[in-house]
C-alpha positions in Angstrom: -50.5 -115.3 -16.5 -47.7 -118.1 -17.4 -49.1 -121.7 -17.5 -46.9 -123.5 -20.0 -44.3 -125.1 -17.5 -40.7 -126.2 -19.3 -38.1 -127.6 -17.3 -34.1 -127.1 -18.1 -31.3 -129.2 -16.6 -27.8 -128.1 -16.2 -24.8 -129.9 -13.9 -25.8 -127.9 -10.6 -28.9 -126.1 -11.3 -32.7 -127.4 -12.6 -34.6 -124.1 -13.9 -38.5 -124.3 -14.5 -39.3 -121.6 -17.0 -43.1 -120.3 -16.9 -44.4 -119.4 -20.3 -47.8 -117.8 -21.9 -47.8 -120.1 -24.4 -46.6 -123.9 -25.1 -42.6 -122.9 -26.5 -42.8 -126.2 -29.0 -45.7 -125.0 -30.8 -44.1 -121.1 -31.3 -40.6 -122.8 -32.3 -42.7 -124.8 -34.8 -44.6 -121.9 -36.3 -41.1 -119.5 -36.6 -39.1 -123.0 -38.0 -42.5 -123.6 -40.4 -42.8 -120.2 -41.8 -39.3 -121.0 -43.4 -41.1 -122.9 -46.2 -42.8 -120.1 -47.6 -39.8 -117.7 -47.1 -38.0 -119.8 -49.6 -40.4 -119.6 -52.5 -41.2 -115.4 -51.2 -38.7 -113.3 -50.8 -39.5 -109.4 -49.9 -38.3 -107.0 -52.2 -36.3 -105.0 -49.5 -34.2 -107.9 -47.9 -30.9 -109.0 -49.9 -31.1 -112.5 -50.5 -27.9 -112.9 -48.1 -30.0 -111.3 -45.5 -32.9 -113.6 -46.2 -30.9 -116.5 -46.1 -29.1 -115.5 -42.8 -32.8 -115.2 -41.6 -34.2 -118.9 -43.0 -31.0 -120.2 -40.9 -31.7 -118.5 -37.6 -35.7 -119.7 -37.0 -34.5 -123.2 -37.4 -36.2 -124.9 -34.6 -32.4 -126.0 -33.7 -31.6 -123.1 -33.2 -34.3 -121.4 -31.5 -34.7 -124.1 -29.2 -30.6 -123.9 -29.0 -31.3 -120.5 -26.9 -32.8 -122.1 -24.1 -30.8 -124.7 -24.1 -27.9 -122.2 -23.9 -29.8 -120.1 -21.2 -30.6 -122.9 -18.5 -29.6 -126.0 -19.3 -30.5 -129.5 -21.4 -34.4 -129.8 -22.5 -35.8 -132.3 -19.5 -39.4 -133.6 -19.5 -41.0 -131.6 -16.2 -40.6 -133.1 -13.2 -37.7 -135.3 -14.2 -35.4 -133.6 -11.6 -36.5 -130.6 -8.1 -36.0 -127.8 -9.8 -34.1 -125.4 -7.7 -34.9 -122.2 -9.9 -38.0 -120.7 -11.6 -37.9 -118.2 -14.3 -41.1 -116.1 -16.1 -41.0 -113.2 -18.5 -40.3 -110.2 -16.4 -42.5 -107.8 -18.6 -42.3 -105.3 -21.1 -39.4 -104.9 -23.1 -38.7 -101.8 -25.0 -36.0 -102.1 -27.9 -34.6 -99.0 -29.7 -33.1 -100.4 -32.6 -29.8 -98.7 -34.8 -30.0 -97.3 -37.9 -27.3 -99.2 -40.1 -27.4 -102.9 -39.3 -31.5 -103.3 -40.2 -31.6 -106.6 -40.0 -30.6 -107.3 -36.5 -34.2 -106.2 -35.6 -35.7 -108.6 -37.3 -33.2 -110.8 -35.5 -34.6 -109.1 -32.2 -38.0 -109.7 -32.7 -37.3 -113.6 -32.7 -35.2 -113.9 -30.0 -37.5 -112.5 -27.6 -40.4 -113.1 -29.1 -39.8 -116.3 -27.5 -40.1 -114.9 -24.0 -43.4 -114.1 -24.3 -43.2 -110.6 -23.0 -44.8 -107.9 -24.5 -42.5 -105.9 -26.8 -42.3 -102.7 -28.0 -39.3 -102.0 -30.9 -38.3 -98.8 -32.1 -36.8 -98.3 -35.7 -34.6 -95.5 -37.2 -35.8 -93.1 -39.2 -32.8 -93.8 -41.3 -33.0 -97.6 -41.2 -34.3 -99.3 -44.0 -37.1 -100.7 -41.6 -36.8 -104.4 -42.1 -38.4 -105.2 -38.9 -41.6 -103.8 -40.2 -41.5 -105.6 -43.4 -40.8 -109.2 -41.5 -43.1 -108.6 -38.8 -45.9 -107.8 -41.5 -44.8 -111.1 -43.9 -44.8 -113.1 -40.5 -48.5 -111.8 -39.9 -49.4 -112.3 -43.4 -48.3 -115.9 -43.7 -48.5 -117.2 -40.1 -51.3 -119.7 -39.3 -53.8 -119.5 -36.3 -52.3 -119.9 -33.5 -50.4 -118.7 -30.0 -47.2 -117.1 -32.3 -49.9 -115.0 -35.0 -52.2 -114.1 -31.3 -48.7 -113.2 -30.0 -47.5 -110.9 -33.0 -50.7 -109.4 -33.0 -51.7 -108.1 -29.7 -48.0 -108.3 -27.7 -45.8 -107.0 -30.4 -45.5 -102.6 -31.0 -43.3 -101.6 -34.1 -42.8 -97.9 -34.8 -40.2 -95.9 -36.5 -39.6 -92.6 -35.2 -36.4 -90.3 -34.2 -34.1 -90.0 -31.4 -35.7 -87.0 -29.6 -39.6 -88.4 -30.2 -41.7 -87.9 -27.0 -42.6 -91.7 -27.6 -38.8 -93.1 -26.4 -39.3 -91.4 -23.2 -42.9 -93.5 -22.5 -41.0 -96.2 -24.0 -38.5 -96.2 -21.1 -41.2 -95.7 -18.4 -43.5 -98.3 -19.2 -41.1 -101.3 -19.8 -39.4 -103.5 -16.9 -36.0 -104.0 -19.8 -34.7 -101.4 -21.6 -32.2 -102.7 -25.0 -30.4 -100.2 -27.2 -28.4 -100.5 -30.0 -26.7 -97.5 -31.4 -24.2 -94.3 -30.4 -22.8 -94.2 -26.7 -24.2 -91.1 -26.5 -28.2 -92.2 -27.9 -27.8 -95.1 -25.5 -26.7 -92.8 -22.3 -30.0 -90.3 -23.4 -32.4 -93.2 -23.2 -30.9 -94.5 -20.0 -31.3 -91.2 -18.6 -35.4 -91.1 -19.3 -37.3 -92.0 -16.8 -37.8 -95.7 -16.0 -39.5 -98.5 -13.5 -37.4 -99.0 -10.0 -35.4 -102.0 -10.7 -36.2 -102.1 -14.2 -32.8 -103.4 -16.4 -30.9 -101.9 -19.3 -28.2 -103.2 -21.7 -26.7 -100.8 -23.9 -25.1 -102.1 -27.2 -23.1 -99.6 -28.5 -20.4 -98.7 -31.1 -18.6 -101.9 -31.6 -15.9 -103.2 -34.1 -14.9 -106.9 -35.4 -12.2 -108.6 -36.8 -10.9 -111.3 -39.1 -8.0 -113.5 -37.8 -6.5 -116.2 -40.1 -3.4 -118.4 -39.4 -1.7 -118.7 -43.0 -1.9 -122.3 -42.8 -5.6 -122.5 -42.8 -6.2 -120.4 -46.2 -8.3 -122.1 -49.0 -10.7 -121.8 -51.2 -13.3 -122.3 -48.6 -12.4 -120.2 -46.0 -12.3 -117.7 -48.7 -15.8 -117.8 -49.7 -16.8 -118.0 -45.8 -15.0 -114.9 -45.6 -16.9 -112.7 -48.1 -20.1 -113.8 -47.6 -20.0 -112.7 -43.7 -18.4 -109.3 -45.3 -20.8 -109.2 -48.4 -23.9 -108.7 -45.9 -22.8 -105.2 -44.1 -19.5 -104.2 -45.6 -17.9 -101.9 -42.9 -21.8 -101.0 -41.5 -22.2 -104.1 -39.3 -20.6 -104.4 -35.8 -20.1 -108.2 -36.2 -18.6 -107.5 -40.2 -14.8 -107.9 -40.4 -12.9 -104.4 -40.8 -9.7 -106.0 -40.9 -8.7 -109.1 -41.8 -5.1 -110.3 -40.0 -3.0 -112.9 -41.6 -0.9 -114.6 -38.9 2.4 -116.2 -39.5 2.2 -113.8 -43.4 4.1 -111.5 -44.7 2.4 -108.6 -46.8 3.1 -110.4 -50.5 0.9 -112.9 -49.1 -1.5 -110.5 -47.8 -1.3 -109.1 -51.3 -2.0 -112.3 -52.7 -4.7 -112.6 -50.5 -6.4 -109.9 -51.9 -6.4 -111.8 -55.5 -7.9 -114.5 -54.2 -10.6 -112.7 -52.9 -11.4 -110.5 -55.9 -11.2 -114.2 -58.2 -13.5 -115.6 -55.7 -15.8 -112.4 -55.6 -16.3 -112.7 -59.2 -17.8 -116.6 -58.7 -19.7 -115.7 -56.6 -21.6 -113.7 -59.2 -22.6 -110.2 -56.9 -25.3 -108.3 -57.8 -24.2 -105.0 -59.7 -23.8 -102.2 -56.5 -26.0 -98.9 -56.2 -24.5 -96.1 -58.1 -23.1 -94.5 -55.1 -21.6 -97.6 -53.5 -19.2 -98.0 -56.9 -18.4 -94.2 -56.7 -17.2 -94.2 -52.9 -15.3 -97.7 -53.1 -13.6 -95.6 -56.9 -12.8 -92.9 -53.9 -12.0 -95.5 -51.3 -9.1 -97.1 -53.4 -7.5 -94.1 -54.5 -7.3 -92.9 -51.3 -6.5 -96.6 -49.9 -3.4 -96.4 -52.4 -2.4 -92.6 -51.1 -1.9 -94.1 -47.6 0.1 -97.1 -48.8 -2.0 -99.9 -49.2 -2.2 -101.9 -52.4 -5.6 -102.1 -53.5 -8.1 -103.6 -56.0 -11.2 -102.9 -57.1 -13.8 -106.3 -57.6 -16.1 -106.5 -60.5 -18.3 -103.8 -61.4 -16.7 -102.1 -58.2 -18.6 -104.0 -55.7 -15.6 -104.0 -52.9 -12.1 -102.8 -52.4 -9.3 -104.9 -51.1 -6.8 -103.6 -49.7 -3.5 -105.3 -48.5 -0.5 -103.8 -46.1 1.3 -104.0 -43.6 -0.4 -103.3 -40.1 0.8 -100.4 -39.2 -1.0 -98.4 -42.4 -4.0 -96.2 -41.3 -7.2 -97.2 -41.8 -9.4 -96.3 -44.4 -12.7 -96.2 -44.4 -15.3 -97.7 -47.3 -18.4 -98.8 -46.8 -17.4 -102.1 -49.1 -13.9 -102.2 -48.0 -11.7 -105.2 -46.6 -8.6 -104.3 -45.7 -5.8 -107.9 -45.0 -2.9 -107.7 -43.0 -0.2 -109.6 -42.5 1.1 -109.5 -38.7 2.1 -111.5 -35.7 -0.4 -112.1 -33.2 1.1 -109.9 -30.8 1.8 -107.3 -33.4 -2.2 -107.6 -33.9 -3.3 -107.6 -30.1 -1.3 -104.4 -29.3 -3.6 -102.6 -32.5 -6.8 -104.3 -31.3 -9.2 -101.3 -30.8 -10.9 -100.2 -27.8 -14.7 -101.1 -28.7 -13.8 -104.3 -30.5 -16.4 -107.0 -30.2 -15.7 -109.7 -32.4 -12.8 -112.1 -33.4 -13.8 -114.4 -36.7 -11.2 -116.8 -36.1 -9.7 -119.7 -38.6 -6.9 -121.2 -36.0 -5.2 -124.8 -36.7 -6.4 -125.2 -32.8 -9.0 -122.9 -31.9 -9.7 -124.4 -28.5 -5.8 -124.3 -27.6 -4.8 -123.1 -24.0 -2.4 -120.6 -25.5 -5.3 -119.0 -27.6 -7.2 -118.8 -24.5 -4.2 -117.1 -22.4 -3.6 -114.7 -25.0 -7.2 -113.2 -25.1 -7.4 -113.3 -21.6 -7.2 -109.6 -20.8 -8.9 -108.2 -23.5 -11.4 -106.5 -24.1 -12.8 -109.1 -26.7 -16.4 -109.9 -26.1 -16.5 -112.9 -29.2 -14.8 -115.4 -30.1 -15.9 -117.5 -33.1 -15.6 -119.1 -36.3 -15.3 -117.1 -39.4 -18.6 -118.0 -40.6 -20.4 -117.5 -37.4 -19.3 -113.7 -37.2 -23.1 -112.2 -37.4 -24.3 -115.0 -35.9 -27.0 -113.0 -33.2 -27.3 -115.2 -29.7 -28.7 -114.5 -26.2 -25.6 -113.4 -25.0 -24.4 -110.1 -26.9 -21.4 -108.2 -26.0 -20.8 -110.4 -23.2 -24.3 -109.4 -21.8 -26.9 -111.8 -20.7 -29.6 -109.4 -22.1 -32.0 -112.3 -23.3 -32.0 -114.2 -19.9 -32.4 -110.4 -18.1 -36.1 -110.5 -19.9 -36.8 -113.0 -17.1 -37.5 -112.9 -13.2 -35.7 -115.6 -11.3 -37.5 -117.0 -8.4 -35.6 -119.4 -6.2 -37.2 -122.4 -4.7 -34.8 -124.0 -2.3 
């Protein structure tokens, strides 16, 4: 039963949200487990990924999602509220197998619903959810955020076709999949509650877009260390980087600078088959017409060319065009998700025209490309894990 009343404010609307638990004291335990994160550092996260993931549980920005959601923090019974939301129930996550650390990511987000969750892994993810949930168990105080990871919280890691998904699907009131269109239509298609909601987040694509005027050192940096985390893997992770207003010698150039700045920012050496495919990756980068370079100890390939060239895929690969922004917007793939921008005027009403009509779901600063929100894909999913009551 939900008896921690918190009341939201936004220009038309008041929202009451009903809670199991007081939502200070659960920010305070995620944003205070951050201390011990930066002396402890599992073996299996990168420390880009453990970085990205001291960042998120700032109580900033886990409070930030509400705020998003419904509207200015208000002390309760400040203003009628017109609208009350509570967690709607369980909420059954099947999580992909090559970005590992969005589940983690996940687990956060609506851990602060207070619905009970259930979260499926891949058998060919790396399983970083189990590993964080297990540190947050380990290291957590007493209180309502360790009682909630305890007794609200299922993890298991098991295929596609396991018997499991399909009591998955008929036991929870929200159903969230990450992965293939076609894993996602087979889960929709188990049996599930009347009325129950699903959000399918499927193969997706991102890009880089740079106006020539805005290149430097720093943007540079901001650049590979959104790329460093998932190379190609990660729907949010630049595949191609557009230079606007360049021509391909400065695209070429580009690539220098990233290689120079690669090399400062002192990568760890690559497993033995990432160096081999990105050796296989330029070759056949250069055989299709792009000029290429290999980083350091063949960490990453970037490529430069004209916009037209075919694709080519590496797992550590960046390839930089130069292009107009029409030239661009015509080659924009079908699935693409994200633009990482770096405009003079990002919030210009041309910029906003132009996308209009695409099928863009993101817009955002470079560095915020991976950053995971409650609105994914243009979907609401976080605010579908509550009921909405109205009381006028």
């Amino acid at each position: 039963m939900s008896s921690y009343l918190h009341q939201f404010r936004a220009p038309r609307v008041s929202t009451v949200v009903a809670l199991r638990f007081p939502l200070d004291e659960v920010v305070d335990d995620w944003s205070g487990l951050r201390s011990v994160m930066i002396r402890e550092i599992p073996e299996e996260f990168t420390r880009d990924e453990w970085a990205y993931l001291v960042s998120f549980l700032g109580s900033e920005n886990l409070m930030g999602v509400f705020e998003t959601t419904f509207g200015e923090s208000v002390s309760l019974g400040s203003s009628r509220s017109s609208i009350m939301a509570q967690p709607c129930g369980q909420v059954a996550v099947w999580l992909p197998n090559n970005v590992s650390l969005l589940g983690p990511l996940v687990l956060i987000l609506l851990s602060l619903t207070g619905n009970p969750m259930r979260l499926k892994g891949g058998q060919d993810s790396e399983d970083l959810t189990g590993v964080f949930l297990r540190y947050a168990l380990k290291h957590l105080n007493q209180g309502k955020l360790l009682n909630y990871l305890q007794h609200q919280v299922k993890h298991e890691v098991f295929g596609r076709e396991d018997p499991r998904s399909a009591v998955f699907a008929a036991e929870s009131q929200v159903r969230i999949v990450f992965g293939s269109d076609e894993a996602a239509r087979a889960i929709h298609n188990l049996p599930h509650p009347l009325g129950s909601k699903a959000y399918s987040f499927i193969d997706r694509r991102s890009e880089a877009w740079i106006e020539k005027s805005c290149i430097s050192d720093q943007l540079i940096l901001d650049l590979l260390k959104v790329f460093a985390i998932y190379g190609q893997a990660g729907c949010t992770s630049p595949r191609r980087v557009v230079l606007l207003g360049a021509s391909v010698d400065d695209a070429v150039q580009f690539t220098g600078e990233l290689s120079k700045i690669w090399i400062a920012m002192k990568r760890p050496e690559p497993a033995m088959h990432i160096a081999s495919n990105n050796i296989m990756g330029q070759q056949l980068a250069n055989a299709l017409g792009w000029k290429s370079r290999l980083s350091e100890k063949h960490g990453a390939v970037f490529a430069a060319g004209n916009y037209l060239l075919p694709e080519c895929p590496m797992p550590m690969g960046l390839m930089v065009v130069a292009a107009t922004a029409e030239e661009a917007r015509n080659r924009l793939p079908t699935n693409i998700q994200t633009i990482g921008s770096a405009f003079v005027d990002p919030e210009a009403e041309s910029w906003l025209r132009f996308f209009a009509g695409t099928r863009v779901k993101r817009i955002v600063p470079l560095s915020s490309m991976h950053h995971f929100g409650p609105v994914w894909d243009g979907e609401e999913f976080w605010r579908g894990c509550f009921d909405l009551i109205s009381l006028t």
